[in-house]
C-alpha positions as CSV (number, residue, x, y, z in Angstrom):
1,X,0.0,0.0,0.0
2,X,3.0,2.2,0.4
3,X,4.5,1.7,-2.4
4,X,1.2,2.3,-4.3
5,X,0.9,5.8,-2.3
6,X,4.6,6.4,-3.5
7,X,3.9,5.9,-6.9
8,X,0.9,7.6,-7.2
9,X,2.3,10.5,-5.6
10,X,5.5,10.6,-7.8
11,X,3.1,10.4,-11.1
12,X,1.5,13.1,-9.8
13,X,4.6,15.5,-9.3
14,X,5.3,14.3,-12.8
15,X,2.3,15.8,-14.1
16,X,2.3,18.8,-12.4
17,X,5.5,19.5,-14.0
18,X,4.6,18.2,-17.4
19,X,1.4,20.8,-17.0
20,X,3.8,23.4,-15.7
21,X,6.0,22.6,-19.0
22,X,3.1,22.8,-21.2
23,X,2.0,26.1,-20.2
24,X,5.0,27.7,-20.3
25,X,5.7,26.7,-24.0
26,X,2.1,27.9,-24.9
27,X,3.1,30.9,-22.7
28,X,6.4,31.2,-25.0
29,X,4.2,30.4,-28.3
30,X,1.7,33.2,-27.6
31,X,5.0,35.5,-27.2
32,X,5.9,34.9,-30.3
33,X,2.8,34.8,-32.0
34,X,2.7,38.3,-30.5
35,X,5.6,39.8,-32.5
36,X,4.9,38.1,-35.5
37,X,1.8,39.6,-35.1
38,X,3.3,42.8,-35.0
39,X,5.4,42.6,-37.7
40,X,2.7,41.8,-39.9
41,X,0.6,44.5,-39.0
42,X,4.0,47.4,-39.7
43,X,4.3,45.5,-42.9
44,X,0.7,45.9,-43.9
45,X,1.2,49.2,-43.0
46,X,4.4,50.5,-45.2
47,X,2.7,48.2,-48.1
48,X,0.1,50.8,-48.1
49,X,2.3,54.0,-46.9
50,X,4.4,53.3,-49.8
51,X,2.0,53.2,-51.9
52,X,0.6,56.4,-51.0
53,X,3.7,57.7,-51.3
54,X,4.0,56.9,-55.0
55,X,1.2,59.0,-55.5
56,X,2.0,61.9,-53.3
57,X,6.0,62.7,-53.6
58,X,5.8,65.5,-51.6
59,X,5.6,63.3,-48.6
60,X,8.7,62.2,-46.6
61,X,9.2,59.3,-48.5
62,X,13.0,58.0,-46.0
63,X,10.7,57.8,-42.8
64,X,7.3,57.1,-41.1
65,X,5.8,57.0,-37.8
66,X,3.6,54.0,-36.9
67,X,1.2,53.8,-34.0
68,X,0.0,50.7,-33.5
69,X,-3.3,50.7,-31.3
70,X,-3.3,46.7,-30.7
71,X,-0.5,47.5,-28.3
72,X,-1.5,48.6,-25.0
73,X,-0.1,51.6,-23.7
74,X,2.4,50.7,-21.3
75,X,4.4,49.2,-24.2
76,X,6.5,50.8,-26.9
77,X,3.7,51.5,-30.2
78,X,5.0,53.9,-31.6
79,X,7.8,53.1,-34.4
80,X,10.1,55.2,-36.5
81,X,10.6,53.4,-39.5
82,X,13.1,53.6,-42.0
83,X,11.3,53.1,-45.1
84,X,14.8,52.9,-47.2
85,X,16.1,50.0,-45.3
86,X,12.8,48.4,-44.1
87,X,13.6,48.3,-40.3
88,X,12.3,50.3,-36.9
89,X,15.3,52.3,-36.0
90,X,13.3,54.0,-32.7
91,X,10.4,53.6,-30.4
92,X,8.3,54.9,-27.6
93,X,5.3,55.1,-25.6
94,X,2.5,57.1,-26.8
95,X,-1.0,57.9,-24.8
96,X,-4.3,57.7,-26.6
97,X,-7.4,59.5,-26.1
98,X,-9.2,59.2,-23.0
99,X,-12.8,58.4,-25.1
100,X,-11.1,55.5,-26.6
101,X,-10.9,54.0,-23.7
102,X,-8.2,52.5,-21.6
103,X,-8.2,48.4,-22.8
104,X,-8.1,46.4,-25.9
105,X,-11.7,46.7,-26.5
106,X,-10.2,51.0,-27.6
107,X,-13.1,52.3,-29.7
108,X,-11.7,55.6,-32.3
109,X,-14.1,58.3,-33.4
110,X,-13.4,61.0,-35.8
111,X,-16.4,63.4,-34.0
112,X,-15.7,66.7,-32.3
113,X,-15.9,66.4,-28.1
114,X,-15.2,62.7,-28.1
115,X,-11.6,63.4,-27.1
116,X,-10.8,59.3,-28.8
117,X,-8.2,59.0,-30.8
118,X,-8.6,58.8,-34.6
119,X,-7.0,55.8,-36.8
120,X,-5.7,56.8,-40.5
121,X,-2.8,58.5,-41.8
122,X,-2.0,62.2,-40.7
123,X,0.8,64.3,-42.3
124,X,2.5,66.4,-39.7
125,X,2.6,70.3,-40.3
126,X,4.2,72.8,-38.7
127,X,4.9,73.3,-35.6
128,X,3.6,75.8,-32.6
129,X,4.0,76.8,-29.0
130,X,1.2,75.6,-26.9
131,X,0.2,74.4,-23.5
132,X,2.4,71.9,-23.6
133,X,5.6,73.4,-25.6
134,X,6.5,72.6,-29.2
135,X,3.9,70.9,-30.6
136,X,3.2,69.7,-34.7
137,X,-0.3,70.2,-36.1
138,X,-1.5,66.9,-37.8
139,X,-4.0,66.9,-41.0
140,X,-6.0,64.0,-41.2
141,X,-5.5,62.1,-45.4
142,X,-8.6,60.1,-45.0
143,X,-12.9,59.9,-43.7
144,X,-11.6,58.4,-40.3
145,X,-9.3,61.3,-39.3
146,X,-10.5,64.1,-41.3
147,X,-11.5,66.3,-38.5
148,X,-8.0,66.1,-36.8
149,X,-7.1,70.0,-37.5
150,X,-10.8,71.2,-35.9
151,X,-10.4,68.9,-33.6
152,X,-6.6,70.3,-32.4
153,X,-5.7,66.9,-32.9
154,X,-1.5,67.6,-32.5
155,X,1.6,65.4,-31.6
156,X,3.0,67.2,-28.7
157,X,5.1,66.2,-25.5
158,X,3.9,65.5,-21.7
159,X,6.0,64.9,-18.7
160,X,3.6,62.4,-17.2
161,X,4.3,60.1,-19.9
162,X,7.1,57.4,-18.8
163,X,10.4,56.8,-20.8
164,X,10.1,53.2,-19.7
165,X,8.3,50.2,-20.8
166,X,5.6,49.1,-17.7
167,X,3.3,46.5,-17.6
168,X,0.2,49.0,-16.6
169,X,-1.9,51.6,-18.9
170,X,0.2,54.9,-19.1
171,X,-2.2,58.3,-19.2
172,X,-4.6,59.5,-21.4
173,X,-4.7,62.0,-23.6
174,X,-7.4,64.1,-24.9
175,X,-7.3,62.3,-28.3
176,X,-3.9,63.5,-29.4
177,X,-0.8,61.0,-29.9
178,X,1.7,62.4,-26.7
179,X,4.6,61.0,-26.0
180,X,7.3,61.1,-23.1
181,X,9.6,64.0,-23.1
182,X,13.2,62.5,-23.5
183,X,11.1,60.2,-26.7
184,X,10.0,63.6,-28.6
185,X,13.2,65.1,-28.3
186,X,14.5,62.6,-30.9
187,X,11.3,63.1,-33.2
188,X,11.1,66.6,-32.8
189,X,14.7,65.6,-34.6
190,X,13.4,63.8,-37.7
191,X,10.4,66.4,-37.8
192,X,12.4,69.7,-38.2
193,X,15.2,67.9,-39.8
194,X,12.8,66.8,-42.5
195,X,12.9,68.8,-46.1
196,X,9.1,67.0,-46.8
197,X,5.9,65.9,-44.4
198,X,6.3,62.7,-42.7
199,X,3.7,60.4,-42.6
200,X,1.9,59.3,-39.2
201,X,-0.4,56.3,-39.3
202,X,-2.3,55.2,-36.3
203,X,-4.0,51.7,-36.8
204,X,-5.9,49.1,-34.8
């Protein structure tokens, strides 16, 4: 009867671990799955910013910011790309609009007041002195974003944005892309560096 006991009692240590093992391998297959994942989506995206750009030559056509709204906020989403060599070269942290929500389940409106963030590709203007320093004006280039420039829809810096990664939701804004202060020093960069508009697409 001991022995049984024993037995029965190793096969189930044995079985913990094997569930233990399992779980962390579909843990470590879900992590992948995640940046593949990813990297399709940017790739969709610079299919179609490229594009656009073949059209449109008076766009930046050497770099692009992406904003990828799958991501949640406590997580680097927003990607300078190099669209010459096909490779991120920089990313941040960016807070979304407070109406969008805080979750995965974001929701994006294009309406006056609903202070959510608007998917589509943006050009960024010029630049201005505001509540919250230098700023860049952004003019929405399609139906879901067309109201950005009524809207004061802007890319602009806030201190209460972290420079780190964290595993909880970061601030909101009040539908404008803001970033972490240290971060939009080296866009600010690229921005006034830039002979042409750079393109800014935020996508879900």
């Amino acid at each position: 009867m001991r022995n049984i006991l024993i037995g029965v009692f190793t096969i189930g240590i044995l079985c913990g671990f094997g569930v233990n093992s399992k779980s962390l391998k579909k843990n470590q297959n879900e992590s992948r799955l995640e940046i593949v994942t990813k990297e399709e989506r940017i790739s969709e995206q610079i299919v179609a910013i490229k594009s656009m750009l073949k059209s449109n030559p008076k766009f930046n056509n050497e770099i692009a910011f992406l904003l990828d709204m799958k991501i949640m906020s406590g997580k680097n989403r927003f990607f300078v790309y190099d669209l010459i060599h096909d490779k991120i070269i920089d990313q941040g942290l960016v807070a979304h609009g407070l109406g969008s929500g805080m979750f995965s389940d974001l929701k994006f409106s294009n309406e006056n007041n609903s202070y959510c963030t608007s998917l589509g590709k943006y050009y960024i203007g010029k630049s201005y002195s505001g509540e919250f320093g230098k700023a860049y004006k952004l003019y929405g280039l399609e139906s879901t974003n067309s109201n950005a420039f009524s809207r004061n829809i802007v890319l602009h810096q806030y201190d209460k944005v972290p420079y780190e990664e964290q595993n909880t939701y970061i601030c909101n804004s009040l539908g404008c892309p803001m970033v972490n202060e240290v971060y939009y020093s080296r866009i600010q960069k690229l921005i006034d560096n830039s002979k042409s508009n750079i393109i800014l697409d935020i996508y879900y």
